[in-house]
PyMOL CGO cylinders between C-alpha atoms (Angstrom):
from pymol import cmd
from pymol.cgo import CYLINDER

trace = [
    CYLINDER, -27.51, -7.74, -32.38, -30.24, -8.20, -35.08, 0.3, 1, 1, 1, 1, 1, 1,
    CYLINDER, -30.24, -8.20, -35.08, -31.69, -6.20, -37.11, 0.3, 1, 1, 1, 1, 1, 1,
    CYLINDER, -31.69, -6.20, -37.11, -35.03, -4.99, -35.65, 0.3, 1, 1, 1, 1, 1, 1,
    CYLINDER, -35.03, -4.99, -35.65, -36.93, -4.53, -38.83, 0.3, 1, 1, 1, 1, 1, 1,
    CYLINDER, -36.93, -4.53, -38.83, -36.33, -8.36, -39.62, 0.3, 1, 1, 1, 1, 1, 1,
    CYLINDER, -36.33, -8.36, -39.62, -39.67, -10.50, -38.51, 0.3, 1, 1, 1, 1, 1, 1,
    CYLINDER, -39.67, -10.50, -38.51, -38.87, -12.67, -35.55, 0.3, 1, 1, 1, 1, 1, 1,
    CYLINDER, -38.87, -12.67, -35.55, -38.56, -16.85, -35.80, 0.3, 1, 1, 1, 1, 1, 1,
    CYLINDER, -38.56, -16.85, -35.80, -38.12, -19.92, -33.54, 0.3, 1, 1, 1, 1, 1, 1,
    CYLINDER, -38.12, -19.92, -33.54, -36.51, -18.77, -30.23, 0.3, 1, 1, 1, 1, 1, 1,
    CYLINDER, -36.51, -18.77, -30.23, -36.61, -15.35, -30.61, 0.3, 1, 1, 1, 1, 1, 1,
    CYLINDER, -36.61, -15.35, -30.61, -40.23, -14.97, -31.68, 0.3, 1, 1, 1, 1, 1, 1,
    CYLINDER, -40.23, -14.97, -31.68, -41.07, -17.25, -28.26, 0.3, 1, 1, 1, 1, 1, 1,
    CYLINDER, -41.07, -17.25, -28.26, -39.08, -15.21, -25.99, 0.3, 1, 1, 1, 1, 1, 1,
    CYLINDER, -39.08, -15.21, -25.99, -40.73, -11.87, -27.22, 0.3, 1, 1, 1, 1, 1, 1,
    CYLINDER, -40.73, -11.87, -27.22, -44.04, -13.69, -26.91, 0.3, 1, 1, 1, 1, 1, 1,
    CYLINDER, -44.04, -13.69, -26.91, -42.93, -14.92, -23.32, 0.3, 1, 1, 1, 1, 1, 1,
    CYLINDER, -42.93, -14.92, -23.32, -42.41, -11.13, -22.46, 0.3, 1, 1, 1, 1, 1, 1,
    CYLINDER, -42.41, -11.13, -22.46, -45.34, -9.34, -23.57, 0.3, 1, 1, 1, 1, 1, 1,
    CYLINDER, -45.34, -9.34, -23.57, -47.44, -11.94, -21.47, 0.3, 1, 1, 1, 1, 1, 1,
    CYLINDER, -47.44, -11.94, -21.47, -45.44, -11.57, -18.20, 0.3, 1, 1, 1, 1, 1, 1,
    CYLINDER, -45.44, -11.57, -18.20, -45.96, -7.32, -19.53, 0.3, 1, 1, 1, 1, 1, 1,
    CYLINDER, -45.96, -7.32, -19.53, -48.76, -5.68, -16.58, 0.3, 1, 1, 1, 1, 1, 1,
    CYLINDER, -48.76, -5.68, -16.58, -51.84, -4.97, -18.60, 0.3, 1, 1, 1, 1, 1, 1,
    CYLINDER, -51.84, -4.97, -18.60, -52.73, -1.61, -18.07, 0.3, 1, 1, 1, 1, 1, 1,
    CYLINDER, -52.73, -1.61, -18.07, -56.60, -0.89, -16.32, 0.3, 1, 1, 1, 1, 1, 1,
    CYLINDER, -56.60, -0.89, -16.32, -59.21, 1.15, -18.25, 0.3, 1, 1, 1, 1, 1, 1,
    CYLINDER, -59.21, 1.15, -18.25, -58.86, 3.31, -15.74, 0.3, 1, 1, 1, 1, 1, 1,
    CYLINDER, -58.86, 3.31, -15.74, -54.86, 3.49, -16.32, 0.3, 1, 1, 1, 1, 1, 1,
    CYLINDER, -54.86, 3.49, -16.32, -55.61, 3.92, -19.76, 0.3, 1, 1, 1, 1, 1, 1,
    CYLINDER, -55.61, 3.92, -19.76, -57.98, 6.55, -19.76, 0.3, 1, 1, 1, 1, 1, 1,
    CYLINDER, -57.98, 6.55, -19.76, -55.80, 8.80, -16.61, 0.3, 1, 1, 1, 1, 1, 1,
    CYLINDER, -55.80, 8.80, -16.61, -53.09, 8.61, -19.43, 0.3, 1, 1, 1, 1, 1, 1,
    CYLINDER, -53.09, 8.61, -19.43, -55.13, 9.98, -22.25, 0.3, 1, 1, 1, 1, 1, 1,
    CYLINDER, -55.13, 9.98, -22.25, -56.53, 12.66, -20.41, 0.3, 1, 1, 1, 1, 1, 1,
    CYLINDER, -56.53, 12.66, -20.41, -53.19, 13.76, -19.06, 0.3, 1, 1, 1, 1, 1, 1,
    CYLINDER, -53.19, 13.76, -19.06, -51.58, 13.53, -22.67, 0.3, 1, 1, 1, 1, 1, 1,
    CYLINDER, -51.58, 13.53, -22.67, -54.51, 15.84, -23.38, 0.3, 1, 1, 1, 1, 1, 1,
    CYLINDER, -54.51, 15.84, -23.38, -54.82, 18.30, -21.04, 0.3, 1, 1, 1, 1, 1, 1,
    CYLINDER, -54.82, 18.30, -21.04, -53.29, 21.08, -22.68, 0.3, 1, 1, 1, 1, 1, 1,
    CYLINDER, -53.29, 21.08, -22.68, -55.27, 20.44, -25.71, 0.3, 1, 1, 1, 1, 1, 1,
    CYLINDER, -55.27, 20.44, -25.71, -58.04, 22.75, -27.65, 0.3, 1, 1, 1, 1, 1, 1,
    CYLINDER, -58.04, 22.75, -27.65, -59.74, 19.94, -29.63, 0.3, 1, 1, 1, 1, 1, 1,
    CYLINDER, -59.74, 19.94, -29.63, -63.14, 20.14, -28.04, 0.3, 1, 1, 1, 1, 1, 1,
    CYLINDER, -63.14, 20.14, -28.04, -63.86, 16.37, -29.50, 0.3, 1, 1, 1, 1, 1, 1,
    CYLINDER, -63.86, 16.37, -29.50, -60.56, 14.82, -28.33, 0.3, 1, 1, 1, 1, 1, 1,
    CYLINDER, -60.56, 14.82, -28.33, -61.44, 16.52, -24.41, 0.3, 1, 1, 1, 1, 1, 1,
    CYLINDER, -61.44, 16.52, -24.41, -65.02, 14.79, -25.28, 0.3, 1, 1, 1, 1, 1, 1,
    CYLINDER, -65.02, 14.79, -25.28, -63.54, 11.44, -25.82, 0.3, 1, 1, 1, 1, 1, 1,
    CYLINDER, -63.54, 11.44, -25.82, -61.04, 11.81, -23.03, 0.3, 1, 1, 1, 1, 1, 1,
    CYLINDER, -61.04, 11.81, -23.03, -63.80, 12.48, -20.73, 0.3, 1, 1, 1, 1, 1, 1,
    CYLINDER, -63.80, 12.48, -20.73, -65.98, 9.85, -21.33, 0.3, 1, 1, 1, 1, 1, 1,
    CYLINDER, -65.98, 9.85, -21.33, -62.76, 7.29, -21.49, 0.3, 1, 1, 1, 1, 1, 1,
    CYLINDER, -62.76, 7.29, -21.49, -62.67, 8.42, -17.42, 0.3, 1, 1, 1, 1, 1, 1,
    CYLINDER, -62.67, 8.42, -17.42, -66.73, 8.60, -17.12, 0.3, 1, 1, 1, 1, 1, 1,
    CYLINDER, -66.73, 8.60, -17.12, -66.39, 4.68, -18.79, 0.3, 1, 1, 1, 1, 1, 1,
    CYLINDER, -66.39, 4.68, -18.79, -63.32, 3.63, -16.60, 0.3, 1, 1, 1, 1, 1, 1,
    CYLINDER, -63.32, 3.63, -16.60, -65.36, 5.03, -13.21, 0.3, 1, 1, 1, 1, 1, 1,
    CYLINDER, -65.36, 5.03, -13.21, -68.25, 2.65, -14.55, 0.3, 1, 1, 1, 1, 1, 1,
    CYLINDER, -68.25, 2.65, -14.55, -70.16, 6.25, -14.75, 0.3, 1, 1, 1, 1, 1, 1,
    CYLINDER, -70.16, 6.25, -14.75, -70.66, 6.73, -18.38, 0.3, 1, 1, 1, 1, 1, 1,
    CYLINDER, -70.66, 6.73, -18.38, -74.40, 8.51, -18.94, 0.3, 1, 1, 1, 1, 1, 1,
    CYLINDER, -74.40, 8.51, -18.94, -76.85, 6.06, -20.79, 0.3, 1, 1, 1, 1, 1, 1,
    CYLINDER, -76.85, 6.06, -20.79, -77.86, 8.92, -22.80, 0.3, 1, 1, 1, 1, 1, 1,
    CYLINDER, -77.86, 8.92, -22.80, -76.46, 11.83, -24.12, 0.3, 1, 1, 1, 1, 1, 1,
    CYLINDER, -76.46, 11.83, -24.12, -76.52, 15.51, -22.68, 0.3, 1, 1, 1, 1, 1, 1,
    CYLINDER, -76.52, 15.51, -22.68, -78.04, 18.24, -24.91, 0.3, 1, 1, 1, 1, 1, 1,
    CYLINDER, -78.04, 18.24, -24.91, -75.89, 20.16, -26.63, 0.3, 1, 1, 1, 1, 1, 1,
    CYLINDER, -75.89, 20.16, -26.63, -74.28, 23.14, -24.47, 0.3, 1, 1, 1, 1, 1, 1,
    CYLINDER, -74.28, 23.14, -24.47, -75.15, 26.50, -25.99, 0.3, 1, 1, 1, 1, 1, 1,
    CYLINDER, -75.15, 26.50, -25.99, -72.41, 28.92, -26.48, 0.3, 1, 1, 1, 1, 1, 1,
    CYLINDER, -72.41, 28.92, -26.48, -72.29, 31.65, -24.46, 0.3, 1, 1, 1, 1, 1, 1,
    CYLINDER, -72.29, 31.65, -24.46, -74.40, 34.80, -25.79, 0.3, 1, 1, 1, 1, 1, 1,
    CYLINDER, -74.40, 34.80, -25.79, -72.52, 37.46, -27.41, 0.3, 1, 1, 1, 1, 1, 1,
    CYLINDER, -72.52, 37.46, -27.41, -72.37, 40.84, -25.37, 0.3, 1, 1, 1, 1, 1, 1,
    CYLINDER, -72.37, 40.84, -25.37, -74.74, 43.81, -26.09, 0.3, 1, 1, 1, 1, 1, 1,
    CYLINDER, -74.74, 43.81, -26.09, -73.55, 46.24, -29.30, 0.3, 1, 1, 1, 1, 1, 1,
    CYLINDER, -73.55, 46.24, -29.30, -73.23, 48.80, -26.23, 0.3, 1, 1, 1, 1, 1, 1,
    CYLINDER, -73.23, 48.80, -26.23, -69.72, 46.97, -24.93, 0.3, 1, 1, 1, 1, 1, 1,
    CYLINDER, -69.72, 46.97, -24.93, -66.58, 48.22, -26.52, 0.3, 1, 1, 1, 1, 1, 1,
    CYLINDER, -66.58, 48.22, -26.52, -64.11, 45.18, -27.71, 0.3, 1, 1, 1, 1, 1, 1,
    CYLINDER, -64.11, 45.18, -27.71, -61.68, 46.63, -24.97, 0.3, 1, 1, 1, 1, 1, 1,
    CYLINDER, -61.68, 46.63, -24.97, -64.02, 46.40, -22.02, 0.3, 1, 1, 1, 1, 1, 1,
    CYLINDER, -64.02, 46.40, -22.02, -63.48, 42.99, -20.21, 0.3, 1, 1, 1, 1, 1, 1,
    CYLINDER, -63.48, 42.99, -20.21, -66.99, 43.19, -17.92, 0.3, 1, 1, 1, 1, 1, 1,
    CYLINDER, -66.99, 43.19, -17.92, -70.18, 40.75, -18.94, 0.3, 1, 1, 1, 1, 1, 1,
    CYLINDER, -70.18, 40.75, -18.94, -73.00, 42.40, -19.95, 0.3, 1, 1, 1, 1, 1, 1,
    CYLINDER, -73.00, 42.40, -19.95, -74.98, 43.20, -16.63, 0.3, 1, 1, 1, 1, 1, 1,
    CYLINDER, -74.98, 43.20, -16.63, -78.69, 41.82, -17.99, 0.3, 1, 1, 1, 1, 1, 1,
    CYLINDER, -78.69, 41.82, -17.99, -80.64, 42.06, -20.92, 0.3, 1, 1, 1, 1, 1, 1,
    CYLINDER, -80.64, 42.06, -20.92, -80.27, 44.96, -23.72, 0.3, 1, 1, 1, 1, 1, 1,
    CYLINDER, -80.27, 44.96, -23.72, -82.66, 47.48, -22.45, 0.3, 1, 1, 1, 1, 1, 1,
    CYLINDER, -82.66, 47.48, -22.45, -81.72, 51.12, -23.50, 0.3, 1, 1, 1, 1, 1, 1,
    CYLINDER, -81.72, 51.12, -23.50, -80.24, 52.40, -26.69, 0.3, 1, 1, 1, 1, 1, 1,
    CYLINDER, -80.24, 52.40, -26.69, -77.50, 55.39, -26.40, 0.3, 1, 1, 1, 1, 1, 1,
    CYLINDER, -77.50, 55.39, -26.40, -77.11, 57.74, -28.77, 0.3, 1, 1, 1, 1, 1, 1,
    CYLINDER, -77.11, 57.74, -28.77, -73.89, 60.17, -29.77, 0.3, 1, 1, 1, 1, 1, 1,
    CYLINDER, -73.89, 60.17, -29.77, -74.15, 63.82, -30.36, 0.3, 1, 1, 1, 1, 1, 1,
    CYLINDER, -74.15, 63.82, -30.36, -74.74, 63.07, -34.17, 0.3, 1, 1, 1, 1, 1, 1,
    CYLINDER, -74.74, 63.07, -34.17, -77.64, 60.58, -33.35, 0.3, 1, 1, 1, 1, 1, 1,
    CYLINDER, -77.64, 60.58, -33.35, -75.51, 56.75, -34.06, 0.3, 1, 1, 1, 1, 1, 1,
    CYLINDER, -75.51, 56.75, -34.06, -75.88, 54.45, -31.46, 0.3, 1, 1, 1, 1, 1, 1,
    CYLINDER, -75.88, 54.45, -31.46, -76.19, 51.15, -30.13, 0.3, 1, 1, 1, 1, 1, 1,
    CYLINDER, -76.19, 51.15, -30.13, -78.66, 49.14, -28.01, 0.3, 1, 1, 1, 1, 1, 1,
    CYLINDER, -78.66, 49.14, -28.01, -76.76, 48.11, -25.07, 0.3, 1, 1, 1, 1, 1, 1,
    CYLINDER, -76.76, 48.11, -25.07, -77.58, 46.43, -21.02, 0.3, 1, 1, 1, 1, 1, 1,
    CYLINDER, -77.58, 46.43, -21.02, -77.30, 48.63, -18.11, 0.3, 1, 1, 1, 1, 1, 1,
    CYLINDER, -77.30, 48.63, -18.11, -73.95, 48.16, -17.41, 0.3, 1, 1, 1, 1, 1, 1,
    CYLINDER, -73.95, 48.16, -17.41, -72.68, 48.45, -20.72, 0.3, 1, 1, 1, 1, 1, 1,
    CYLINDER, -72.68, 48.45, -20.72, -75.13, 51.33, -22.04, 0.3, 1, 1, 1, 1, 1, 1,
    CYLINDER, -75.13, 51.33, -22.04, -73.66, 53.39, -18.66, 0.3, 1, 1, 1, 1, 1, 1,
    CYLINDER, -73.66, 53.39, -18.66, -69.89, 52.47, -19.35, 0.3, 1, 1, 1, 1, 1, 1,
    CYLINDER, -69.89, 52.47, -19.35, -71.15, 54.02, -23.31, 0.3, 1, 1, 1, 1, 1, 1,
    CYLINDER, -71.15, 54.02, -23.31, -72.41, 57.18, -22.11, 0.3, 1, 1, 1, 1, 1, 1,
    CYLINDER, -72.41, 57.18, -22.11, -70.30, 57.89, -20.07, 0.3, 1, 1, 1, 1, 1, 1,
    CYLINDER, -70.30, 57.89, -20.07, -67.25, 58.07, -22.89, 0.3, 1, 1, 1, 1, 1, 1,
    CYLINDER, -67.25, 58.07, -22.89, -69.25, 60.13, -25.17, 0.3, 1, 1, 1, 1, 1, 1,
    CYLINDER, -69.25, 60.13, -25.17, -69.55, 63.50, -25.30, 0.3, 1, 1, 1, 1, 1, 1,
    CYLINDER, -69.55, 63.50, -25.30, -73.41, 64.87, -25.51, 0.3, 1, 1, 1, 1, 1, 1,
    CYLINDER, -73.41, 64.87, -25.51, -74.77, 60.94, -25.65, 0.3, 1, 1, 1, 1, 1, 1,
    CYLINDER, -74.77, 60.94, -25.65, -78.70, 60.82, -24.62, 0.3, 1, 1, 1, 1, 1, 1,
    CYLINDER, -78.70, 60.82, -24.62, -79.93, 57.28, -23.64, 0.3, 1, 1, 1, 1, 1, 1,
    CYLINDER, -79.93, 57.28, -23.64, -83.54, 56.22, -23.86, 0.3, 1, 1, 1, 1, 1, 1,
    CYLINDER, -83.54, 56.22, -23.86, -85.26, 53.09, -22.82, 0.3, 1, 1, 1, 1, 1, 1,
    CYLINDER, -85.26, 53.09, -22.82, -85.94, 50.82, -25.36, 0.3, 1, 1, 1, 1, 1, 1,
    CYLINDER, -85.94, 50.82, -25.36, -89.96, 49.93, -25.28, 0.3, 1, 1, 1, 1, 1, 1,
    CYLINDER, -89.96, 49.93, -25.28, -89.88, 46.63, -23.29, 0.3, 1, 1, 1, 1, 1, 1,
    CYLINDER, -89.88, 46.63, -23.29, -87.30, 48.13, -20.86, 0.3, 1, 1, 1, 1, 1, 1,
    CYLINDER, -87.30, 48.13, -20.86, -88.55, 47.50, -17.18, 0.3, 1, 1, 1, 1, 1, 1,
    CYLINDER, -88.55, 47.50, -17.18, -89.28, 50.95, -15.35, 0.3, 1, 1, 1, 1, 1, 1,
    CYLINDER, -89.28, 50.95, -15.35, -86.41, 53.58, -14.42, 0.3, 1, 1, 1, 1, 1, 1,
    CYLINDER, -86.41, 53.58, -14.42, -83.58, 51.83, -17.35, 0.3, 1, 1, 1, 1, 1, 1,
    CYLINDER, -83.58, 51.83, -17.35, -82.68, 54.40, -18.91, 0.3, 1, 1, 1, 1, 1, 1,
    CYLINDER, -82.68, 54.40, -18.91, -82.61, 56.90, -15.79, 0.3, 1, 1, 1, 1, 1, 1,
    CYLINDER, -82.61, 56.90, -15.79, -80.23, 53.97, -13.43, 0.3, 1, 1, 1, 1, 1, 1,
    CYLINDER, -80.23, 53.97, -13.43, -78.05, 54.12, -16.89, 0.3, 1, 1, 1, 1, 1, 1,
    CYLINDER, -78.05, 54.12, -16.89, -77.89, 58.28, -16.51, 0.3, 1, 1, 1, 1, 1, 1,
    CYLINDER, -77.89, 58.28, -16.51, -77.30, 58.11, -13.30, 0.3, 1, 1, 1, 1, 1, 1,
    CYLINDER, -77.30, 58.11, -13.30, -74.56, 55.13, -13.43, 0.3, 1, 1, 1, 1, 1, 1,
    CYLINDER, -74.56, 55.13, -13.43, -72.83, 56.97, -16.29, 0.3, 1, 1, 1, 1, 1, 1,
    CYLINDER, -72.83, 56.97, -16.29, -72.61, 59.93, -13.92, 0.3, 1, 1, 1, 1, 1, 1,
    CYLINDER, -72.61, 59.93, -13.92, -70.22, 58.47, -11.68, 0.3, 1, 1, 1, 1, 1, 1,
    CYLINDER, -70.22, 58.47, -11.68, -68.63, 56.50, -14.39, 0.3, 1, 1, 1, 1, 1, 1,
    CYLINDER, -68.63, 56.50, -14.39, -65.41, 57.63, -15.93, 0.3, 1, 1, 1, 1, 1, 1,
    CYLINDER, -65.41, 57.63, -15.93, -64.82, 57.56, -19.62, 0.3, 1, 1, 1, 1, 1, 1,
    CYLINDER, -64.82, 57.56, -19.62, -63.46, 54.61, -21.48, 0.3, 1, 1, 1, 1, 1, 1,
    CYLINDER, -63.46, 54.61, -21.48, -63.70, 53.01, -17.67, 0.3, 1, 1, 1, 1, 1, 1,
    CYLINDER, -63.70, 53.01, -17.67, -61.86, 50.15, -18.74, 0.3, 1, 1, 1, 1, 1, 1,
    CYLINDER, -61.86, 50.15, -18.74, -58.74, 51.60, -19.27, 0.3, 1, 1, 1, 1, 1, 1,
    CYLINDER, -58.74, 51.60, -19.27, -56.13, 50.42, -16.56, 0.3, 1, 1, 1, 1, 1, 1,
    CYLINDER, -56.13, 50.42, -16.56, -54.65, 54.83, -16.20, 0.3, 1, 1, 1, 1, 1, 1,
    CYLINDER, -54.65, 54.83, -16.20, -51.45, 55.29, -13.98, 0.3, 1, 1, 1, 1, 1, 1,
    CYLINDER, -51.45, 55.29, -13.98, -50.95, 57.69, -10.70, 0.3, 1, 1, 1, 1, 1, 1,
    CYLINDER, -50.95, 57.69, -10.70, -51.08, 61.06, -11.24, 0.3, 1, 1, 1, 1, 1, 1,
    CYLINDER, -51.08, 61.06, -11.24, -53.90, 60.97, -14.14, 0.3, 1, 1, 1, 1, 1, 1,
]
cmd.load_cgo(trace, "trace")
């Protein structure tokens, strides 16, 4: 057995030379599978890029020009607590207020889930709110229980 960090000569250099021609040369499209599925699990937003456009080129289906940028999603309204889960439900359109007059501008959905975990909150519309905001917030908080978001367990 020879060493295998020692370059190869005569013979041995023609048989390895030999085997990596008679070696299946992997398609694009073999090549590209692979890197995607060595990737899959990954977070690196430009490595997914370049694994996707590996397939796109491999399919013969790679765009002539490049997409616009994709926007990031917006951030929810001040209104949503961290905790709460649920998308804002529309634009910001009311601003509720605690007992001591802080508050936060918040959607519909959001502004409701608010008022309804404070004690002695007020909404009002905010001035390019369509018709009837803040009263469908009142009225949602009504039947809205506080800090809705929290999972509670029988008997509570």
């Amino acid at each position: 057995m020879s060493d295998i960090r020692q370059p190869l000569y005569g013979d041995a250099a023609t048989r390895a030379r030999e085997q990596l021609a008679e070696a299946p040369v992997p398609s694009d499209l073999d090549v590209a599978v692979s890197v995607a599925q060595q990737l899959l699990g990954s977070s690196s937003v430009p490595a997914l890029r370049e694994s996707l456009r590996l397939l796109l080129r491999a399919l013969g289906a790679e765009p002539t020009t490049l997409p616009d940028a994709v926007e990031p999603p917006p951030l929810r309204c001040p209104a949503a607590y961290p905790q709460d889960p649920t998308p804002c439900g529309g634009p910001t359109v009311v601003t509720v207020l605690d007992r001591t007059g802080a508050g936060a501008n918040g959607c519909e959905h959001h502004g409701a889930r608010l008022l309804a975990s404070l004690e002695g909150g007020r909404v009002y519309p905010l001035p390019d709110a369509p018709d009837g905001a803040a009263i469908r917030v009142f009225k949602a908080a009504a039947s809205t229980l506080p800090y809705a978001w929290v999972k509670r367990g029988e008997g509570q």
